[in-house]
MDAnalysis code that builds the backbone (N, CA, C; Angstrom):
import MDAnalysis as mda
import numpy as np

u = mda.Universe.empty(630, n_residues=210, atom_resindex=np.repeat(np.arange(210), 3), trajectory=True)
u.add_TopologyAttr("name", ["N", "CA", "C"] * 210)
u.add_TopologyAttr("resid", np.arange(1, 211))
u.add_TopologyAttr("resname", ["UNK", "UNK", "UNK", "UNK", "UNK", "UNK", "UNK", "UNK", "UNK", "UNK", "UNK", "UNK", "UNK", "UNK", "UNK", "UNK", "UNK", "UNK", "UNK", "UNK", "UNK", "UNK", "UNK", "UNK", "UNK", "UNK", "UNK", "UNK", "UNK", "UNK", "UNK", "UNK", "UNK", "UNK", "UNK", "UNK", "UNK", "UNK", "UNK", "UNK", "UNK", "UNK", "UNK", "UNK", "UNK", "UNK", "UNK", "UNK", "UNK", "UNK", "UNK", "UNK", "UNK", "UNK", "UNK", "UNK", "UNK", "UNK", "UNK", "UNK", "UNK", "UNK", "UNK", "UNK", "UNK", "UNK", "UNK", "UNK", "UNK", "UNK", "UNK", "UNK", "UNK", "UNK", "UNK", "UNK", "UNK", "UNK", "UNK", "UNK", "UNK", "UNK", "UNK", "UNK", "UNK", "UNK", "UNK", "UNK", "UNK", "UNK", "UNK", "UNK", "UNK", "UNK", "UNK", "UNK", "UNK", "UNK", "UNK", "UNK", "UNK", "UNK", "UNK", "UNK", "UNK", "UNK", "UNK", "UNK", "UNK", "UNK", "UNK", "UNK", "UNK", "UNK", "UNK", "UNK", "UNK", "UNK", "UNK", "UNK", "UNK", "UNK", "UNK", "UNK", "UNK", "UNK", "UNK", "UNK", "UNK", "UNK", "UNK", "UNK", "UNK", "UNK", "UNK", "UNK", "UNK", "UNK", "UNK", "UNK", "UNK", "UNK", "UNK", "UNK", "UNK", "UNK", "UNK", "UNK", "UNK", "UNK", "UNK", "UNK", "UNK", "UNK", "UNK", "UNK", "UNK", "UNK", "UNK", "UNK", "UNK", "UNK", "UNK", "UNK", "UNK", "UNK", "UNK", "UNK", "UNK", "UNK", "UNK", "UNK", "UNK", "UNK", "UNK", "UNK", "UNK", "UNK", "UNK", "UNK", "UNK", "UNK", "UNK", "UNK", "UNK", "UNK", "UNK", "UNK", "UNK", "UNK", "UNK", "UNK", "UNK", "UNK", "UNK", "UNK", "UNK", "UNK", "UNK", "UNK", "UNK", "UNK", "UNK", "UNK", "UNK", "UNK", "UNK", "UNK", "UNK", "UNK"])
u.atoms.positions = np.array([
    [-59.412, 132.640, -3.366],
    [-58.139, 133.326, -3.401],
    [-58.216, 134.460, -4.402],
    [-57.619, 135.937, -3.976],
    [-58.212, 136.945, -4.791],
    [-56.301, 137.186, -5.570],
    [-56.541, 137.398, -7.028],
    [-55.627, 137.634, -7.684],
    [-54.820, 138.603, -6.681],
    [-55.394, 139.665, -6.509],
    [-54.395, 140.970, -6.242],
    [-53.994, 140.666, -5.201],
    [-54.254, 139.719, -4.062],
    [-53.378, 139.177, -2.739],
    [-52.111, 138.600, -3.360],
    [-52.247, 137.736, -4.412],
    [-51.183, 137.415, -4.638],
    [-50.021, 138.064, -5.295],
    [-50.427, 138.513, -5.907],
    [-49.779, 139.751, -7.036],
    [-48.859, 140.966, -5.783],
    [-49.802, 141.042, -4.367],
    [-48.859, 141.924, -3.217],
    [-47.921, 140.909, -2.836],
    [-48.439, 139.692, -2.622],
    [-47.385, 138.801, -1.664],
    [-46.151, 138.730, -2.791],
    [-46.538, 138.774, -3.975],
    [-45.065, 138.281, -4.799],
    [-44.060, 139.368, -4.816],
    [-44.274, 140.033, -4.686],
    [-43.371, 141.820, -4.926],
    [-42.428, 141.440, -3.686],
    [-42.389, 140.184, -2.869],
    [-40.815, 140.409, -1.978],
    [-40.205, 138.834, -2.230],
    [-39.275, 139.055, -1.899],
    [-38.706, 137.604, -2.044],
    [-38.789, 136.782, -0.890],
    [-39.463, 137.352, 0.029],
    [-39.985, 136.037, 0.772],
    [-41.466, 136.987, 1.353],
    [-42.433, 136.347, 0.719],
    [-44.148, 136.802, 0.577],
    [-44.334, 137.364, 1.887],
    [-44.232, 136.272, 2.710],
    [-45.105, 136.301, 4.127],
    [-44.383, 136.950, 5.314],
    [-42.702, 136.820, 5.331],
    [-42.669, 137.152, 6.295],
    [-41.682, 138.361, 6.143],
    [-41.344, 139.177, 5.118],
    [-41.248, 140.737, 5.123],
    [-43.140, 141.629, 4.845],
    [-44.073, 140.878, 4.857],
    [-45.061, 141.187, 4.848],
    [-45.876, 141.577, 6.307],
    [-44.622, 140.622, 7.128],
    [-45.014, 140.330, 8.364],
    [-46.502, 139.557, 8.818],
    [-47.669, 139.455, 8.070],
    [-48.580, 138.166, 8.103],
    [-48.578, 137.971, 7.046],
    [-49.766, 136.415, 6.977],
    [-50.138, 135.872, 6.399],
    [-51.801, 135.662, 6.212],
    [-52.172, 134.807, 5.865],
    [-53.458, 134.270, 5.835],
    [-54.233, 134.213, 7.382],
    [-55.342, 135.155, 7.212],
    [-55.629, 135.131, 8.414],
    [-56.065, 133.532, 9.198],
    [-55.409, 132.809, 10.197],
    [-55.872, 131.561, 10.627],
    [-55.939, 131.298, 12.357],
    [-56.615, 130.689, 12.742],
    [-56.804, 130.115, 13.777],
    [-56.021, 128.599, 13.959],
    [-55.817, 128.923, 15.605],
    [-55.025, 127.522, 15.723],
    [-55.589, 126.513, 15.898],
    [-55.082, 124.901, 14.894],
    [-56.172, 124.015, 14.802],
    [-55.260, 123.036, 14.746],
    [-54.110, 122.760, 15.184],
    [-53.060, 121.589, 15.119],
    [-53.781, 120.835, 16.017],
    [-54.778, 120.429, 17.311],
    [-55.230, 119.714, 17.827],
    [-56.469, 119.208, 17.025],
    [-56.755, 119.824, 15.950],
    [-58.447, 119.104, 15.433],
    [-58.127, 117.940, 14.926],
    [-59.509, 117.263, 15.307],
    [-58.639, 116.007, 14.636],
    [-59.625, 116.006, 12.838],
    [-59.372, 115.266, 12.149],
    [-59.413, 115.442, 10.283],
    [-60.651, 115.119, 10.005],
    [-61.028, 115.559, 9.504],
    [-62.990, 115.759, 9.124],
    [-63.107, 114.259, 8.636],
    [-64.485, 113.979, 8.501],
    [-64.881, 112.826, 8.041],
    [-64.750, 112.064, 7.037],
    [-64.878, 113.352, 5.983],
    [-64.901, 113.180, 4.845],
    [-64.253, 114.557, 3.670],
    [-63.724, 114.203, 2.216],
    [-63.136, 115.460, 1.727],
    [-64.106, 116.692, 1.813],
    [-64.829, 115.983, 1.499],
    [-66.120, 117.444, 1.302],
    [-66.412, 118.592, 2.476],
    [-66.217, 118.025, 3.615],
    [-66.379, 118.738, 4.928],
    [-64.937, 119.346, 5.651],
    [-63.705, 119.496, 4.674],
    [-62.352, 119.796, 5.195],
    [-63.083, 121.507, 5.430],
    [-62.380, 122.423, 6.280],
    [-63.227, 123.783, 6.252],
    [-62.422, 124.525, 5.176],
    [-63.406, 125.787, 5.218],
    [-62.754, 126.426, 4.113],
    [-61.809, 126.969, 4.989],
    [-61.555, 127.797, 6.018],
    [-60.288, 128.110, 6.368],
    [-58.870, 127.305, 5.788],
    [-59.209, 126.056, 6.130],
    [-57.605, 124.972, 5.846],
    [-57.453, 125.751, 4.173],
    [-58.882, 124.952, 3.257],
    [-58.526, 125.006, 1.796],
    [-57.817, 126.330, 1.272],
    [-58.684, 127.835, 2.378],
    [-58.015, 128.833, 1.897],
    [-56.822, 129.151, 1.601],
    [-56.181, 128.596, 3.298],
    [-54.628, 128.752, 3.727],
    [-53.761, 127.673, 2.812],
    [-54.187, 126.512, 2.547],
    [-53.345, 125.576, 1.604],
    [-53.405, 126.039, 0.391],
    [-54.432, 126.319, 0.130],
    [-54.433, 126.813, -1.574],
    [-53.643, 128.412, -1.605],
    [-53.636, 129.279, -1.027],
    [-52.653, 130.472, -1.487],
    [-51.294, 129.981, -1.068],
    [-50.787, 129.578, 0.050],
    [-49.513, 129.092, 0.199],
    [-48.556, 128.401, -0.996],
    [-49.516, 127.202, -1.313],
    [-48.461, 126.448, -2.439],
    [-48.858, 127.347, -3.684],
    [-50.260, 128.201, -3.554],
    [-50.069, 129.199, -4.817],
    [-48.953, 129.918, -5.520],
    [-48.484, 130.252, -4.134],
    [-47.438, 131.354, -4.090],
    [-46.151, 130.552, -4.372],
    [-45.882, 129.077, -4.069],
    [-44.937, 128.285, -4.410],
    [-44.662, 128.187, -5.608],
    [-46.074, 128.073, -6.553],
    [-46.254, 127.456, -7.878],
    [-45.662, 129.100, -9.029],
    [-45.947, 129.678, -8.337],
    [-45.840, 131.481, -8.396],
    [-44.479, 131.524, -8.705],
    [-43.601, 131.088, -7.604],
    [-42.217, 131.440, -7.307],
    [-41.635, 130.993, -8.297],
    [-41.881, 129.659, -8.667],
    [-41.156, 128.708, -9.423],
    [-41.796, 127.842, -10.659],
    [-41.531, 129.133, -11.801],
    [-42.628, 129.073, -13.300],
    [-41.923, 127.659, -13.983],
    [-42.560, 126.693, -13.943],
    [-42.150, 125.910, -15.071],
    [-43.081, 125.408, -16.283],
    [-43.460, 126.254, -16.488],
    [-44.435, 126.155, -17.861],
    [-45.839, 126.111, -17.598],
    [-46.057, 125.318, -16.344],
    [-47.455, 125.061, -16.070],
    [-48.127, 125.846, -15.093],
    [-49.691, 126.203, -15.781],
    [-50.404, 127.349, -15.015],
    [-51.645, 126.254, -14.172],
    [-51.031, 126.554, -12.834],
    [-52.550, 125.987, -12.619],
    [-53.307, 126.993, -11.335],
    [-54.859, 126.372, -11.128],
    [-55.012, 127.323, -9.780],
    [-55.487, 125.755, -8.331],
    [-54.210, 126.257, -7.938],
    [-54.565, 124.869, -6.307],
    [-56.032, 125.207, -5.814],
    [-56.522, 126.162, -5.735],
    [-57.968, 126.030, -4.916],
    [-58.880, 125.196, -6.327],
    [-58.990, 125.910, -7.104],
    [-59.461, 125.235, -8.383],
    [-59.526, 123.474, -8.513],
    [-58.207, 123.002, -8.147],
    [-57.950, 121.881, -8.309],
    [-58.468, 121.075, -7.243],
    [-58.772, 121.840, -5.365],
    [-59.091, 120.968, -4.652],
    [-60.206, 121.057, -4.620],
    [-60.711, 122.424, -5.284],
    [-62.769, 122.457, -5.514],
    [-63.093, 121.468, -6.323],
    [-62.117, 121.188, -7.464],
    [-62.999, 120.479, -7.861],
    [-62.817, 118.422, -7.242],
    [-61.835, 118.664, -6.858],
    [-61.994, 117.077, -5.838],
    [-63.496, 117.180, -4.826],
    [-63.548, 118.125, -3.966],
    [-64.515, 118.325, -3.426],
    [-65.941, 117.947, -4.114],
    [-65.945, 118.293, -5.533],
    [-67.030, 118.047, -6.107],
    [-67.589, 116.582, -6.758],
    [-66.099, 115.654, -6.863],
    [-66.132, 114.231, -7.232],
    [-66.147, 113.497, -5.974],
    [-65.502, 114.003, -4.850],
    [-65.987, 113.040, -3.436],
    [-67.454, 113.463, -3.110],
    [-67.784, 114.662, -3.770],
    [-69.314, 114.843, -2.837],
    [-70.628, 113.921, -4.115],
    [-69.969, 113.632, -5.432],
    [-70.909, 112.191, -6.223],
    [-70.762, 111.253, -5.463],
    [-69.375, 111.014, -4.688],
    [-69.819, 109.505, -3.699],
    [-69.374, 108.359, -5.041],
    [-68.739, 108.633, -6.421],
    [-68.387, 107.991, -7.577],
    [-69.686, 107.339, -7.538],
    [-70.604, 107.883, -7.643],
    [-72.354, 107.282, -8.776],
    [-71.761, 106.700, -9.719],
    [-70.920, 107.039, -10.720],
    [-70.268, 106.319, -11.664],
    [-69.750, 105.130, -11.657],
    [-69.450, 104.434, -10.508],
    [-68.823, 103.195, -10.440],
    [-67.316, 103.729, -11.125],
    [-66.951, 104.167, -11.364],
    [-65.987, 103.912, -12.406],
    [-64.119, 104.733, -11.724],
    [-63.502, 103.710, -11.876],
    [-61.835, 104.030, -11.305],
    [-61.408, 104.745, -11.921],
    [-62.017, 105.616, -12.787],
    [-61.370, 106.414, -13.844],
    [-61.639, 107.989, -12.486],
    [-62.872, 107.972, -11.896],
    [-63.072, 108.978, -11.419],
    [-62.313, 109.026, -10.468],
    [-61.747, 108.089, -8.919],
    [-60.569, 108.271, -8.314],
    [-59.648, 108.545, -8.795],
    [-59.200, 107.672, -10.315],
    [-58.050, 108.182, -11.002],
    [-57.829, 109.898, -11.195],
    [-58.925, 110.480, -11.467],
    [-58.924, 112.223, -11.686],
    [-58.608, 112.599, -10.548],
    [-59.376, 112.091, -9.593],
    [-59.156, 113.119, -8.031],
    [-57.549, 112.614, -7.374],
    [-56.882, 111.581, -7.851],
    [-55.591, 111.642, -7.323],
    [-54.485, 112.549, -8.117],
    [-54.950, 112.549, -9.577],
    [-54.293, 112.783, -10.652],
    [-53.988, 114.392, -10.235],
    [-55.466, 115.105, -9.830],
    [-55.550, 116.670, -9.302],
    [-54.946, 117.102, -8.097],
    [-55.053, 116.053, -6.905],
    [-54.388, 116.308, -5.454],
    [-52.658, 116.271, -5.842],
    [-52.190, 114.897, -6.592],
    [-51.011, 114.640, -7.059],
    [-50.094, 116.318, -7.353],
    [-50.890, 116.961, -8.110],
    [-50.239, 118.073, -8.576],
    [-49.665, 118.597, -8.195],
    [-50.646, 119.296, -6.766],
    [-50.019, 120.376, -5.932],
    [-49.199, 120.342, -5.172],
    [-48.602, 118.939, -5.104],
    [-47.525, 118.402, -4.041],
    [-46.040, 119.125, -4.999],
    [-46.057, 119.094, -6.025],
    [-44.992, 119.559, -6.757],
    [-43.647, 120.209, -6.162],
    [-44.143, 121.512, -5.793],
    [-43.042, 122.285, -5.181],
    [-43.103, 121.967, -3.596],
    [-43.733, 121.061, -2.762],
    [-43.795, 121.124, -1.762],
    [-42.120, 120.284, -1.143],
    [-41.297, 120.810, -0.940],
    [-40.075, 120.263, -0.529],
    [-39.631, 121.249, 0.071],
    [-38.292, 120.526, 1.351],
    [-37.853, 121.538, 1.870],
    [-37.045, 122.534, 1.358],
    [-36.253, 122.506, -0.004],
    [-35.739, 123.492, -0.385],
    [-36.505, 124.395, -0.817],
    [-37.756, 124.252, -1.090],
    [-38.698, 125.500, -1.646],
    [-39.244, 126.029, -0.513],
    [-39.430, 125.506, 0.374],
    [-40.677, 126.053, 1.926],
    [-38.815, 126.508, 2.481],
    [-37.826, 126.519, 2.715],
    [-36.826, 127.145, 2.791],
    [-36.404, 128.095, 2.302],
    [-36.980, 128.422, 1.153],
    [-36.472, 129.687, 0.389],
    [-37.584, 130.433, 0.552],
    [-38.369, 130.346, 0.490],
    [-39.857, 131.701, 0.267],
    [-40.356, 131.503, 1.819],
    [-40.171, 130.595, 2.400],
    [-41.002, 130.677, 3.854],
    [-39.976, 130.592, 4.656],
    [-38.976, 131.115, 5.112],
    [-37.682, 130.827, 5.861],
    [-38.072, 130.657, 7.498],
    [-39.405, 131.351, 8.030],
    [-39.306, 130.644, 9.382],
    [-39.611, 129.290, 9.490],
    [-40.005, 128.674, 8.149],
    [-40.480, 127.220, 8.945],
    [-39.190, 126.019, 8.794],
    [-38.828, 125.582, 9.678],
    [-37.829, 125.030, 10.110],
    [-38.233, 123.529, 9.372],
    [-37.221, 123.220, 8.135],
    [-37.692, 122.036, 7.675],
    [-37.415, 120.487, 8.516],
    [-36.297, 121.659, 9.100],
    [-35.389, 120.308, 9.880],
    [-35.855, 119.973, 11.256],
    [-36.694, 120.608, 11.376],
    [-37.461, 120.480, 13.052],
    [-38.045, 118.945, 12.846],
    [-37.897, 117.686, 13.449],
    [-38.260, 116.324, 13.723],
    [-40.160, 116.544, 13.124],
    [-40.992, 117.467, 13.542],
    [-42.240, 117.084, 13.321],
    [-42.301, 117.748, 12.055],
    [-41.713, 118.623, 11.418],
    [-42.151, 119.237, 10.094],
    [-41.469, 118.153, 9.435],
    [-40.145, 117.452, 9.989],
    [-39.638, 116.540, 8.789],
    [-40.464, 115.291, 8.139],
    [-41.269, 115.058, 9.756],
    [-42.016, 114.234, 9.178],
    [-43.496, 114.253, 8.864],
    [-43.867, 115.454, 8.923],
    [-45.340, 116.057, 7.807],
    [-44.567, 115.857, 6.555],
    [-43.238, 116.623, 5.992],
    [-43.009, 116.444, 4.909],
    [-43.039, 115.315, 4.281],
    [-42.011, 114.361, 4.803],
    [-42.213, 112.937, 4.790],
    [-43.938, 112.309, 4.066],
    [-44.601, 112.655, 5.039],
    [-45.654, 112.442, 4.938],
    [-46.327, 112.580, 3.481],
    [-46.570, 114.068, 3.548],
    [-47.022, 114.813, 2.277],
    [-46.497, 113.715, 0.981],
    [-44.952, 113.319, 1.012],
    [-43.959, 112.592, -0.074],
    [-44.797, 111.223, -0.531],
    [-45.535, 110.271, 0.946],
    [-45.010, 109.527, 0.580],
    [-46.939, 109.418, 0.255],
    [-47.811, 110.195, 0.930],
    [-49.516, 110.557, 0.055],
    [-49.241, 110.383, -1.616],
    [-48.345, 111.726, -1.831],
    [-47.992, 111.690, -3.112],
    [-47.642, 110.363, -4.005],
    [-46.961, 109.582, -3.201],
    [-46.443, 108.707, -4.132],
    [-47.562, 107.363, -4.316],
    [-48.469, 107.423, -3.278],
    [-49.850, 106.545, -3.333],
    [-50.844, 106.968, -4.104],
    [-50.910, 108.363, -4.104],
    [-51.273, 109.309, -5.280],
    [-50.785, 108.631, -6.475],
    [-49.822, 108.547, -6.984],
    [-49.121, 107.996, -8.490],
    [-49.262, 106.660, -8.419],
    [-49.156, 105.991, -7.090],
    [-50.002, 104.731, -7.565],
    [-51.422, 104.266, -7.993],
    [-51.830, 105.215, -7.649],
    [-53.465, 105.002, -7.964],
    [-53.593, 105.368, -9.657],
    [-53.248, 106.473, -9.649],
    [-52.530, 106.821, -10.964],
    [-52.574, 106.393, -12.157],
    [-52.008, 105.721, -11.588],
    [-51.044, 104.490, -12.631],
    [-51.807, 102.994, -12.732],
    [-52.574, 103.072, -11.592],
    [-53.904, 101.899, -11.658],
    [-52.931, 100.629, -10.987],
    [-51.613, 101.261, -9.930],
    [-51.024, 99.920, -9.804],
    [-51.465, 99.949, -8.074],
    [-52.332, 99.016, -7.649],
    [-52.922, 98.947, -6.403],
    [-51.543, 98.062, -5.432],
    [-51.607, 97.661, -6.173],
    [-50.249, 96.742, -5.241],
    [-49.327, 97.499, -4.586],
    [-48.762, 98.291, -4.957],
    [-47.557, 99.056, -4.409],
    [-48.469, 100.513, -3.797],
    [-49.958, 100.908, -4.071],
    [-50.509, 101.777, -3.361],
    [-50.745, 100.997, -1.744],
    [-51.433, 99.933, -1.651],
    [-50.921, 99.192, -0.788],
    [-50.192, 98.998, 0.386],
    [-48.882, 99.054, 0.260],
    [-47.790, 98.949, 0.520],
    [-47.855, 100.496, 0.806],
    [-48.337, 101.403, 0.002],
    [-47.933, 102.719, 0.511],
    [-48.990, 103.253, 1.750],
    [-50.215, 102.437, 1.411],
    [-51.170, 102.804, 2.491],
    [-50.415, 102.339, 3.793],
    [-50.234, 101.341, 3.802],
    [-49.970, 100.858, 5.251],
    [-49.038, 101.219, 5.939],
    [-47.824, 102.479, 5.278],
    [-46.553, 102.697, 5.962],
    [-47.474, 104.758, 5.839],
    [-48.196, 104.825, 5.407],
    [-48.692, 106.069, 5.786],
    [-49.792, 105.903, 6.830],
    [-50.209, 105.111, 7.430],
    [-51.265, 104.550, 8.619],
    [-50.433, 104.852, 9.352],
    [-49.009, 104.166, 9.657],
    [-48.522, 104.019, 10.477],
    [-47.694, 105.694, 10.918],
    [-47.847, 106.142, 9.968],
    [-47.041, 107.866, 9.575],
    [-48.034, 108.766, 10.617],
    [-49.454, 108.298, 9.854],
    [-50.559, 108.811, 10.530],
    [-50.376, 109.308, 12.428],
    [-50.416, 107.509, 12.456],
    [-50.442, 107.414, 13.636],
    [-49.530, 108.009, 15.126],
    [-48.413, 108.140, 14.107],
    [-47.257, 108.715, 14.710],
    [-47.026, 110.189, 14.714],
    [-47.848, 111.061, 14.083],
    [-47.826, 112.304, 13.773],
    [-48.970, 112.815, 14.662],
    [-50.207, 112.276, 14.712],
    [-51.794, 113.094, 15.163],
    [-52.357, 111.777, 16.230],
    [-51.708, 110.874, 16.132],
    [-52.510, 109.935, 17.084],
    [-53.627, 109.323, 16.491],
    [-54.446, 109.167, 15.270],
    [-55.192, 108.886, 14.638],
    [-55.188, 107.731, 13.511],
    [-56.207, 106.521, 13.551],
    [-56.001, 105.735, 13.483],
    [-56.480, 105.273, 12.214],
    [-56.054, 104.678, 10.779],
    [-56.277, 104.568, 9.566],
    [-56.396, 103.182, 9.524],
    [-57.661, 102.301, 9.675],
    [-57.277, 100.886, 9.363],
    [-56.847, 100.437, 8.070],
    [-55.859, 99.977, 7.738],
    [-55.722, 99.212, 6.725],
    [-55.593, 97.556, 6.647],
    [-56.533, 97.384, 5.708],
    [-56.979, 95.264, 6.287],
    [-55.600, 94.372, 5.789],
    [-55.408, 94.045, 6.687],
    [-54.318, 92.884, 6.639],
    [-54.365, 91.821, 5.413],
    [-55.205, 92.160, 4.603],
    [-55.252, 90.979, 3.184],
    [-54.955, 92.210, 1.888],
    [-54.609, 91.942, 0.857],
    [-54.387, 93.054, -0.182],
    [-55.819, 92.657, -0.887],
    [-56.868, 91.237, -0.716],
    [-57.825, 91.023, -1.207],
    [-59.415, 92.321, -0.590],
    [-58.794, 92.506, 0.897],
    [-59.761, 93.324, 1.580],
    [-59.206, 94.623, 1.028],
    [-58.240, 94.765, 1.063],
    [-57.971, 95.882, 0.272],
    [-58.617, 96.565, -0.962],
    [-58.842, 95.651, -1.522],
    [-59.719, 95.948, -3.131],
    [-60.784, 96.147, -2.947],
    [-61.356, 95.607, -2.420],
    [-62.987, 95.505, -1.575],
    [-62.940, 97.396, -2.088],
    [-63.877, 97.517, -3.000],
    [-64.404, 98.694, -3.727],
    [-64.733, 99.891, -2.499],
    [-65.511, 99.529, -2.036],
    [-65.568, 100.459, -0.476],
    [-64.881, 100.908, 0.303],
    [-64.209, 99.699, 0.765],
    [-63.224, 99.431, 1.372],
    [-62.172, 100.284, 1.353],
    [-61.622, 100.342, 0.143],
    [-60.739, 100.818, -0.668],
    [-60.876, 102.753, -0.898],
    [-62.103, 102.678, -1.097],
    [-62.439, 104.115, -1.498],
    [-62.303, 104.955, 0.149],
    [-62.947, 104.179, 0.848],
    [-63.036, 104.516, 2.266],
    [-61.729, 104.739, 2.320],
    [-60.598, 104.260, 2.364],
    [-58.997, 103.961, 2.629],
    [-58.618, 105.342, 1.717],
    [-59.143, 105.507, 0.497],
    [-58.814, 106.890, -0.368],
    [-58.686, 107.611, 0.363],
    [-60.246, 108.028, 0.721],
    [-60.895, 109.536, 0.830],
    [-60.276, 109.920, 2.024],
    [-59.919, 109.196, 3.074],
    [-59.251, 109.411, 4.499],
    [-57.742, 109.911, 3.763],
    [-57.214, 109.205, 3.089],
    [-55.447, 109.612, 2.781],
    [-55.809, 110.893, 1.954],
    [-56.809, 110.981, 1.017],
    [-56.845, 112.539, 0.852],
    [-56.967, 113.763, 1.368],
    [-57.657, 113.437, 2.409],
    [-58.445, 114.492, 3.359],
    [-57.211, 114.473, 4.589],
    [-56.470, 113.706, 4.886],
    [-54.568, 113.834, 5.569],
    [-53.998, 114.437, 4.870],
    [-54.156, 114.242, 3.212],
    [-52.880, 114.705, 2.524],
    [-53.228, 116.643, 2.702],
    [-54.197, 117.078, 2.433],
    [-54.464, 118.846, 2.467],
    [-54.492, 119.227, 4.296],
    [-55.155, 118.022, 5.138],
    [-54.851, 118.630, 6.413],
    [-53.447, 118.629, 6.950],
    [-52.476, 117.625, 6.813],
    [-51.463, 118.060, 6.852],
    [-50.371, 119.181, 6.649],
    [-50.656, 119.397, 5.049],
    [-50.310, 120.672, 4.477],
    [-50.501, 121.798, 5.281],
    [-51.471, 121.885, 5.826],
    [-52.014, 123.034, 6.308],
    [-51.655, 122.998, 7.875],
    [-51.182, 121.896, 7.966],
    [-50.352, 122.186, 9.714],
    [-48.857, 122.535, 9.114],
    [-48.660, 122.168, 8.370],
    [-47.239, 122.512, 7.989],
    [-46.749, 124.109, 7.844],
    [-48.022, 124.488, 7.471],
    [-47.721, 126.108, 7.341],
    [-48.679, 126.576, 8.382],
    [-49.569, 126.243, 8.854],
    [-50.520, 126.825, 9.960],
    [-49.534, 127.618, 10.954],
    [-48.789, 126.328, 11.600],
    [-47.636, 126.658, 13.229],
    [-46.869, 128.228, 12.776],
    [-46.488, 128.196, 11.460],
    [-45.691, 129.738, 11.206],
    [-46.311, 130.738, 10.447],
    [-47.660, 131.146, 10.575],
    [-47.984, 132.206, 9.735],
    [-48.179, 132.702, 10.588],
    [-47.726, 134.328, 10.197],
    [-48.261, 135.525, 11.347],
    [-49.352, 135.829, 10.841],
    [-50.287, 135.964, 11.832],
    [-51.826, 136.300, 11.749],
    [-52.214, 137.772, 11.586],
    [-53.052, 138.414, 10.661],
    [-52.878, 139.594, 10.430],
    [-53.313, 140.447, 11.238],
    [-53.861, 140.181, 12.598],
    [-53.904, 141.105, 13.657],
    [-52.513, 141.158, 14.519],
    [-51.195, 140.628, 14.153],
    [-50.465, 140.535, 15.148],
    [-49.333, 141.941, 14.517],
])
């Protein structure tokens, strides 16, 4: 993401669409979600990371961060595969994804992005979605597996109902822990939580040949 793109998009009060495009993208609401975080493309990361850039932009509350920054460097702790053994390192990569969810609500994607219809049934429930990643995000967090849990299994079912795609989650909270198991169960809700995002704003950006 190049400073001075952003620095043009901010000069209107709504970036993208007195700009008339956006981020140049291709349509990809049928792909189905990469394997793994490391292999999300850079197109998505581009388009997710300047979008909520420009969110984080809009609405200064003390904290500077850079979203591509933050999902490069997840990219770089799912691609150790945690060599470390250690829950401290999922703890970072939720702690970093956690962030960028911040301004993602419909009153903010309402004010700076006004064509995307928050209230349309399938954006309500990407948003939804995005909310409730986040909040499995803060459970991990917080090191409380129990109630991540509980959050996995009602975002499987979110999954399923949104893309058709199928997230097992094991019917015991003991298989659940299962270290693999578990990480496997991560890296999939991470790699939903940025592809989502990026259908959320994909369907309404004007493409800069149009």
């Amino acid at each position: 993401m190049e400073t001075a793109d952003l620095e043009n998009f901010n000069k209107t009060d709504d970036p993208v669409l007195q700009k008339q495009k956006g981020y140049s993208v291709e349509p990809a609401l049928s792909e189905k979600r990469p394997e793994s975080f490391t292999k999300i493309k850079d197109k998505v990361i581009k388009v997710v990371s300047l979008y909520l850039q420009l969110l984080w932009s809009a609405n200064p509350n003390g904290k500077i961060i850079n979203v591509q920054d933050l999902i490069s460097n997840c990219q770089t702790l799912f691609g150790t595969k945690f060599e470390t053994k250690d829950i401290f390192t999922i703890r970072h990569v939720a702690s970093d994804l956690r962030e960028i969810y911040i301004f993602i609500d419909p009153t903010s994607l309402k004010k700076w992005y006004k064509n995307i219809d928050t209230e349309r049934q399938d954006i309500s429930l990407r948003l939804d979605l995005s909310k409730q990643i986040t909040g499995f995000l803060s459970n991990v967090v917080h090191l409380d597996y129990s109630l991540s849990y509980d959050a996995a299994k009602k975002i499987s079912i979110s999954i399923k109902t949104l893309d058709n795609e199928d997230v097992i989650i094991p019917d015991s909270f003991d298989k659940y822990l299962d270290s693999r198991k578990f990480e496997e169960i991560f890296e999939i809700i991470c790699v939903v939580f940025i592809c989502n995002i990026y259908k959320i704003f994909l369907e309404f950006m004007y493409n800069d040949k149009e």
